[in-house]
C-alpha positions, 0 to 999 in steps of 0.5 A: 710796518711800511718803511718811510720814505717809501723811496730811499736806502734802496726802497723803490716805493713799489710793492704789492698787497694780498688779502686773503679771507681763508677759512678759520681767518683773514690774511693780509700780506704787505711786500715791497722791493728793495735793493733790486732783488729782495722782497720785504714780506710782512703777513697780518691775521685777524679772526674769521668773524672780526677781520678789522682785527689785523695784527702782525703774525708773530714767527712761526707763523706761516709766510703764504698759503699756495693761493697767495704764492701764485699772487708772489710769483706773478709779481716776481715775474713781473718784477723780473721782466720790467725791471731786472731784464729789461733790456730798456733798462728798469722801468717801474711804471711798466711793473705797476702796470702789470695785473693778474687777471684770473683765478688762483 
């Protein structure tokens, strides 16, 4: 699912990664940036008792719990203060270098 190269066609090769063991299954959300302003957002599933068995999440299927939200707008902000407003201009290693620390 991810793009190769992961720098190129207005990929930055910078992202994030949830994991999420929620109740009745396992969720992993893959997301990168590209063309300065949008987020690629891929989500995964697996069964609660078998979570090595990620698949794609198929449309409907459900973008992010409220959990995983506060992971994406962390990393929104982030994004937002180390590349698109800083006034030094963009500078992805200070977005790499940015965690969440606490609980959501």
């Amino acid at each position: 699912m991810l793009p190769q190269p992961a720098v190129g066609a207005g990929r930055y090769g910078v992202g994030f990664l949830g994991i999420h063991d929620a109740r009745g299954g396992c969720y992993v959300f893959a997301d990168w940036w590209a063309d300065e302003n949008e987020l690629h957002h891929h989500v995964f599933t697996a069964p609660e008792d078998r979570p090595e068995a990620l698949v794609p999440l198929p449309p409907p299927g459900p973008a992010a719990c409220v959990y995983d939200l506060a992971v994406i707008g962390f990393e929104r902000d982030a994004w937002l203060d180390a590349v698109l407003n800083n006034p030094a201009g963009p500078d992805l290693n200070r977005y790499m270098q940015t965690q969440l620390n606490g609980e959501v």
